[in-house]
N, C-alpha and C positions, 0 to 999 in steps of 0.2 A: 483300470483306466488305460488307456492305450496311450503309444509313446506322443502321435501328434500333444493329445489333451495335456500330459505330461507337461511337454516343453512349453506349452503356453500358460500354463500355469505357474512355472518357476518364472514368467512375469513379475510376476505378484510375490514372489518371494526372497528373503534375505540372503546372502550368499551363502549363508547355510542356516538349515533349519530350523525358525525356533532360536537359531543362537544369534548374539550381537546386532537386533532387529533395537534394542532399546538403544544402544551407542549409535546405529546409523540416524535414527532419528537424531539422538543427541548432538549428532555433527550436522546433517540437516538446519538444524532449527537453529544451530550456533551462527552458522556462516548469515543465514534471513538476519539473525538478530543483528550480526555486524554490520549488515549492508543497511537492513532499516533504521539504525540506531544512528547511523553516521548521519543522517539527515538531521537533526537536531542536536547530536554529540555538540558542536559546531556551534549553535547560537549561543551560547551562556558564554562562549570563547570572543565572540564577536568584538567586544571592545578591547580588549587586550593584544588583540591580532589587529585594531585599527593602529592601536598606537606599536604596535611592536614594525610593522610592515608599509605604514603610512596612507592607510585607506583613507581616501576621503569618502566623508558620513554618505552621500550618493551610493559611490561605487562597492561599497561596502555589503551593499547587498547579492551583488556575484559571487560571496564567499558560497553562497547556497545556492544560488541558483545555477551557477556552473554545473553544479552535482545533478539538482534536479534535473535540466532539461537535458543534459547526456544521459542519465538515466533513466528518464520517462521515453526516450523518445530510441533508445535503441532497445527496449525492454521486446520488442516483437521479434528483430534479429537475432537476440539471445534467445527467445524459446526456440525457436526454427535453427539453431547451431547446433542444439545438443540433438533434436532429432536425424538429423542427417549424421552428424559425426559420432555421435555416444556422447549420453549424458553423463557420465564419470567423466571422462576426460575432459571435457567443456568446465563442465563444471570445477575441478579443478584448475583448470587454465583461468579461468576469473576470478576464482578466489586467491591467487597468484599474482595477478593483473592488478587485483585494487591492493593487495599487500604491500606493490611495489609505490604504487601513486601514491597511497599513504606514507610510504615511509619517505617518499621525493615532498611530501606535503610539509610533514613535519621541518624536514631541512630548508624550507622555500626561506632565499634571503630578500625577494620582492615580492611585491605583490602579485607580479603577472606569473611569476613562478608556481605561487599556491592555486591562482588559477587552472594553470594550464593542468595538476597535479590533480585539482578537483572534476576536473572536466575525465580525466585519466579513472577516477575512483569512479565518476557514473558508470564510464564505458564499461568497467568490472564487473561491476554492480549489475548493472544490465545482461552481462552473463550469465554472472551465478545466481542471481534471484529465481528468474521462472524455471529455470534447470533445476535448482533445489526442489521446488515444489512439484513437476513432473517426476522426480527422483521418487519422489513419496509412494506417487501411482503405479511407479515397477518394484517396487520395495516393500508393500504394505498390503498383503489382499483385501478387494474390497464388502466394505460390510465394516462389523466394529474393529476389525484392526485398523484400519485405513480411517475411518472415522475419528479413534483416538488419536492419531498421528495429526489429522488435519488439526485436531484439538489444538493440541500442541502447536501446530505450527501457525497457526491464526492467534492464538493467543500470544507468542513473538510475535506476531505482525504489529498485532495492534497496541500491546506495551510495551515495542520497542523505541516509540518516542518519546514516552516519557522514562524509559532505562535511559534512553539519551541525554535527556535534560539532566537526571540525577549522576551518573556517570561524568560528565561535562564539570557540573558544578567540583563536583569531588577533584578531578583531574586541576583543574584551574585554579582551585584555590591552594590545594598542598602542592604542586609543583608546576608545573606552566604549561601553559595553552598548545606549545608543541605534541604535548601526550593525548593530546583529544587524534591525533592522527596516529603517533605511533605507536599506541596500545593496541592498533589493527592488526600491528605487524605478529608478536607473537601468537596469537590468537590464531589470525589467516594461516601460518605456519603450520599451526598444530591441526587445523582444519583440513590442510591438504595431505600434511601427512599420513590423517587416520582415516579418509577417504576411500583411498585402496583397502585399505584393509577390512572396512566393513560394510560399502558399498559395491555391488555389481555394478559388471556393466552394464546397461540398456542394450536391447535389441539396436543395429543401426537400422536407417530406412535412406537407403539410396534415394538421392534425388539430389537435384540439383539447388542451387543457393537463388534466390528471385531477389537478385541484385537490383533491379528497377521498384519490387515494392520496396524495398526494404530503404531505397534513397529516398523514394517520393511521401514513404510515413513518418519516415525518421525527421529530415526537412520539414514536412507538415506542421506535425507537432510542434518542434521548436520553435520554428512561426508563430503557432497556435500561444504555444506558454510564451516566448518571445514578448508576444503583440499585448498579452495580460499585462505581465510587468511593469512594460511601458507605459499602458496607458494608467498605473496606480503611480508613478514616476511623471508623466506629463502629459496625463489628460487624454481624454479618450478624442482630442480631434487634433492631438500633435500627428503632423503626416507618417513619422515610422510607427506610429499605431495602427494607423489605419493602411499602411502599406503593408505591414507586416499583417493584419488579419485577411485581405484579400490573398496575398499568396500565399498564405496559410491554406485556403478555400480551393487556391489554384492545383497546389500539390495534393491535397487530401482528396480532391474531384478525381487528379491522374492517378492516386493511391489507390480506389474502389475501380476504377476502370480498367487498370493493370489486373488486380489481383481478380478481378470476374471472368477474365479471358485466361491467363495462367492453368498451366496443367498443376502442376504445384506451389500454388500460391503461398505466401509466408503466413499469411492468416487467411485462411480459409472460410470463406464468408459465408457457407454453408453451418456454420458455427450458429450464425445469429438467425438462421429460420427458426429455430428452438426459444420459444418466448421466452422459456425460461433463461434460459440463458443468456438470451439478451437483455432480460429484464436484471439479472444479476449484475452484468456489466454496468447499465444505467446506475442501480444502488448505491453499488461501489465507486462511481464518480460523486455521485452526489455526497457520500457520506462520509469518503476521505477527505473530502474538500472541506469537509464539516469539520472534521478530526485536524487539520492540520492550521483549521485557522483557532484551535480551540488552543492548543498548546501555544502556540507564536503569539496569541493576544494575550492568556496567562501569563507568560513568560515576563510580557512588559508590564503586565499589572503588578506582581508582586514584585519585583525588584524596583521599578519606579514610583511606584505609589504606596506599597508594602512596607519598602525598603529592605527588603531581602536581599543577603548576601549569595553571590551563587550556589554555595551550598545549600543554603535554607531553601533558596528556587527550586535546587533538586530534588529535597527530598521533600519538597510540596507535592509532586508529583510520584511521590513512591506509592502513594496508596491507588490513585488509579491502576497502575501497574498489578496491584494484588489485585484488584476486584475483576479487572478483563480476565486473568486467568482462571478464578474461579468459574466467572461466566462463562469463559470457555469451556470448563472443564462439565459442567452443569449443560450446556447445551451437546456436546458432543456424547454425551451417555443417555439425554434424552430424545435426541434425534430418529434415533430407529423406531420408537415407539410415536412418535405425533407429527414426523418430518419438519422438514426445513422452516414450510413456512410462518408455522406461529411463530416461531424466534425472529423472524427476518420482521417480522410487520411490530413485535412488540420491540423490538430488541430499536427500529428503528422510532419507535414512539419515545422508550425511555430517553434514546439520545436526544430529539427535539425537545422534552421535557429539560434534558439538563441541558441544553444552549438558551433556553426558552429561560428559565430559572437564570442563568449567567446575565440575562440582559437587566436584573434589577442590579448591577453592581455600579459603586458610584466610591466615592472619596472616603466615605464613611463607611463602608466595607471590611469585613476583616477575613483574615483567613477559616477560621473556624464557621461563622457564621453565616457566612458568604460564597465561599469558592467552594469549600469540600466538598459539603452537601452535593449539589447540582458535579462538579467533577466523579464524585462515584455513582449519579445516578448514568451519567451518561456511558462511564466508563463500562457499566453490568450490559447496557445495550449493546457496547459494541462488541464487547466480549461474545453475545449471541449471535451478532449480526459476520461477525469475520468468517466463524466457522460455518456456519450456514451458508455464506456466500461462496466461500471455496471449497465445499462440496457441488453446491448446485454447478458451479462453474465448468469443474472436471467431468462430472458426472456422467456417462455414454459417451466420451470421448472415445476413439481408437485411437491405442497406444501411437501411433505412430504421429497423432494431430496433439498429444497429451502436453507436450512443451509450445503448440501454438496456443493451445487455450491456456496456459499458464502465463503465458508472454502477456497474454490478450487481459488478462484479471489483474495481472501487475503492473500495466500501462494504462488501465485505468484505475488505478488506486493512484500509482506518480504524478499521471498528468493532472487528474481529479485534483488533486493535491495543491500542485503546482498554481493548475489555472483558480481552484478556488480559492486560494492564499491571495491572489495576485486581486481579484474580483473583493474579497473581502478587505486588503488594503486601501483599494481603492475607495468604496463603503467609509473605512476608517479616516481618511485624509479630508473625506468630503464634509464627515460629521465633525471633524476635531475645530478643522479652517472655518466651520459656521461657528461654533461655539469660542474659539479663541475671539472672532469679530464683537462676541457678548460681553465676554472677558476683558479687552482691552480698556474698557472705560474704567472699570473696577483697577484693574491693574495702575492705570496712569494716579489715578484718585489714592490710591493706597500704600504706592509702593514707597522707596527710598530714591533722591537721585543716583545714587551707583546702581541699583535694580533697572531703573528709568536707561542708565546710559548702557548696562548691559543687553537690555533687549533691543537698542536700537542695533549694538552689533553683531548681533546671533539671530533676532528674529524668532526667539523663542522664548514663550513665559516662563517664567520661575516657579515653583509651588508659593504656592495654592496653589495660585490659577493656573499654571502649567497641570495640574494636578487634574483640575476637574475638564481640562481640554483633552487630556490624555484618556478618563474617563468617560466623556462623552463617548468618544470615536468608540472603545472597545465596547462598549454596552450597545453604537449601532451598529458593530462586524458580526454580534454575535444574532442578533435579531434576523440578520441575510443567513447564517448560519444556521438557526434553527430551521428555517423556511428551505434550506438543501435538506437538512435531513426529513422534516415532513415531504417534500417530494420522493425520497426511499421510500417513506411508510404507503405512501398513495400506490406506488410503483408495485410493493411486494404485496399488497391488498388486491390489489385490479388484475396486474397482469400474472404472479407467478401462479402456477398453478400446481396440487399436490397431485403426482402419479401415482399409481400402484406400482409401476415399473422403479420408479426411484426412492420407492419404499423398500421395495426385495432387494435394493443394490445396498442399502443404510443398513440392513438384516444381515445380510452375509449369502445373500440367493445370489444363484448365478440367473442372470436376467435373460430369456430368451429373445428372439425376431420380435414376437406374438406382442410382448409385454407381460407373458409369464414367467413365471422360471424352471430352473432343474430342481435334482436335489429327489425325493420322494415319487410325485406323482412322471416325471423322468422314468424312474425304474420302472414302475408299475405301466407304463405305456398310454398315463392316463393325460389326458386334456384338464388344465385350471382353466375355466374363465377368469379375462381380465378383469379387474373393479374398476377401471375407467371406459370399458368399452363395451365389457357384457358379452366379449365375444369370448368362445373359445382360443387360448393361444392354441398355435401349431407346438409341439414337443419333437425333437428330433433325437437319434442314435449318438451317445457320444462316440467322438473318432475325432476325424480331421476337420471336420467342422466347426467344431468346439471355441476355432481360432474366432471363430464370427462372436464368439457370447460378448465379445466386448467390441461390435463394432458400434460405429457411432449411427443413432436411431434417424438421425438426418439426411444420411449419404447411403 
């Protein structure tokens, strides 16, 4: 092998051979888990932080959404950080950054303090996330090593909301709602410390920072998630709804216009002529939106209607958590042999089946008979669907755009998130407020007058009938729910398509121009026809060229 092929190859490798490749993962996939676990760590805290801090039940909802919309919406900046600077040191530097806003969160003696702390852990957050998962791509060669790895780290993706939920409950109940922040801190610590030591560094790639995309998406979005919120808060023709969706449209218009003229765009839009990958991006909106409004209407089902104590909420959710990883682990050792796409289109079936399944839940529901069932079916879908999805994502990337497409998968998973919680809220308020109008008769006819004189000054029913108003609404969030994730299953049906080219990258080929690969018929001087094309690939000399086997098939 000659010295060029050499050096691009230790791309792909650990900082030393074969050794501490199983710790860099482990530190990888630790820091993912803290950043995405923190998005719901947080909810089961939620009323103990009203009354500890003096939220009113309104503004109570910024506890989370601070985080979110700082973190969905600088998620493209952070991949484009570590590519220019090195992704060790970035990544570090974030994981550092939400260390410290955590530990400023847990001390917050007001309200606006845990804000401003929260808004502080997105911007982190937003660092080290897509930096982790490009890390993978120079750390892990591709084929089954890199395959397991994604395993692994998709399967954190997608259990680490409900580690959050069960971690939360735990935290909250044996000591206080502070520790849902400061347990970041040793943790982060210890992340960054072993960092250096089992991670390289990344190739840098000179270039300059696209200060204008990165104001005009970042803006956008927050608009975008912004304008959701509001209008599940006060209706979709309160004027900052509809102010905030138009210059949402304003800046997202200058967003694609910037980045199309840019010599080094912050996302590179050349990304999305690859159906597939565009089609990836779509799933992953749809499906986290699915995922996020599953856990946050769970959440209020069994603790209000259940009567689950935080803990018990916790570890209601511990088994989904096993099943994704399984899933995970099941789809990534099958993947080289049937590729991406059967997982993506069934994996997005089982999940519609279990939100489809959640919508018979009612007052008479119980946890065994009711929630588990449809919760692990959906959970085995997504467990297929994460790993599939961030392979396809990376996949014929050049290193150097490896952290914009990672930016690009983890801003649409946050804002997917974000904006489908906010859309499904709204779904939920519309369905409860028709139904409480049913319930009021029943209520007035039945109750006691201290019941009678309580709901005139709260404005909210009591159980029962609190009970079945609160179950209407979740049974019609999840019904909008299912119908995101059947739009995945239509999306990985019609538009992804399976390569031969991204079948030799899931094998361990090195993938040529052609869409054939090296390896064998390489040596031998011979020509493979491709199985998507019928044509002969070209085969070239290894050397200096070699740097090309991983450019991107678009550019």
């Amino acid at each position: 092998m000659t010295e060029s092929a050499a050096n691009t190859s230790t791309l792909a490798e650990s900082p030393e051979r074969g050794r501490g490749k199983g710790m860099a993962l482990f530190v990888i996939a630790s820091c993912q888990l803290m950043v995405v676990l923190d998005i719901t760590i947080v909810n089961i805290a939620l009323p103990h932080i009203q009354t500890s801090l003096g939220f009113s039940t309104e503004s109570l909802s910024w506890v989370i959404n601070a985080y979110t919309l700082t973190f969905g919406g600088l998620l493209l900046l952070g991949g484009r950080l570590g590519d220019i600077l090195g992704r060790r040191r970035v990544f570090i530097f974030g994981v550092l950054l939400f260390v410290f806003a955590s530990l400023l969160g847990g001390l917050s003696q007001d309200s606006w303090q845990l804000l401003a702390a929260r808004a502080l852990q997105g911007v982190g957050g937003a660092i080290a996330s897509p930096t982790a998962l490009s890390l993978i791509t120079t750390t892990f060669r591709e084929g089954p090593e890199r395959n397991r790895a994604f395993g692994v780290f998709a399967a954190v993706s997608a259990g680490g909301s409900a580690i959050g939920l069960l971690a939360g409950g735990i935290l909250v109940e044996w000591l206080d709602w502070r520790w849902v922040f400061f347990v970041n801190v040793p943790i982060g610590l210890l992340i960054a410390l072993a960092t250096p030591r089992y991670i390289k560094e990344s190739e840098r790639h000179p270039g300059h920072f696209d200060v204008l995309g990165a104001l005009t998406s970042t803006i956008g979005m927050v608009l975008l998630v912004y304008g959701f919120i509001r209008a599940s808060e006060d209706g979709w023709s309160d004027s900052l709804t509809i102010g905030s969706f138009l210059a949402a449209l304003l800046f997202l218009g200058l967003f694609l216009a910037v980045e199309s003229r840019s010599k080094q765009p912050i996302t590179p839009l050349k990304m999305f002529r690859d159906r597939n990958r565009a089609g990836t991006y779509g799933m992953m909106l749809s499906l986290a939106a699915a995922m996020f409004g599953m856990f946050f209407f769970l959440t209020l089902f069994v603790q209000n209607i259940l009567d689950f104590s935080p803990l018990q909420a916790g570890l209601a959710f511990l088994p989904i958590s096993v099943v994704i990883a399984i899933s995970a682990g099941i789809a990534s050792q099958l993947l080289p042999k049937w590729g991406p796409k059967p997982f993506m289109v069934v994996g997005a079936v089982l999940a519609a089946l279990g939100l489809g399944w959640l919508t018979f839940t009612d007052i008479h529901s119980s946890y065994l008979g009711s929630i588990l069932g449809p919760m692990l079916v959906f959970g085995f879908g997504m467990g297929m669907q994460f790993v599939s999805l961030t392979l396809m994502a990376v996949s014929g990337v050049a290193p150097r755009e490896a952290g914009a497409a990672s930016g690009v998968l983890n801003a649409t998973q946050q804002v997917g998130g974000s904006l489908g919680l906010s859309i499904l809220v709204t779904v939920f308020g519309t369905a409860s407020r028709n139904e409480a109008t049913d319930q009021v008769p029943a209520f007035l006819a039945e109750s006691t007058p201290a019941q009678q004189l309580e709901f005139r000054r709260t404005g909210e029913l009591p159980a029962p009938w609190g009970n079945e108003v609160l179950a209407s609404g979740v049974s019609s969030a999840f019904v909008v729910a299912a119908v995101m994730a059947v739009v995945a299953a239509l999306i990985a049906l019609f538009v992804i398509q399976v390569r031969a080219s991204d079948l030799e990258r899931l094998r361990g080929g090195a993938v040529m121009p052609g869409g054939g690969t090296g390896g064998e018929e390489a040596a031998q001087g011979k020509g493979r026809p491709d199985s998507a094309t019928g044509s002969p690939a070209p085969v070239r000399n290894r050397g200096a060229d070699d740097a090309d086997v991983h450019r991107d098939p678009d550019g």
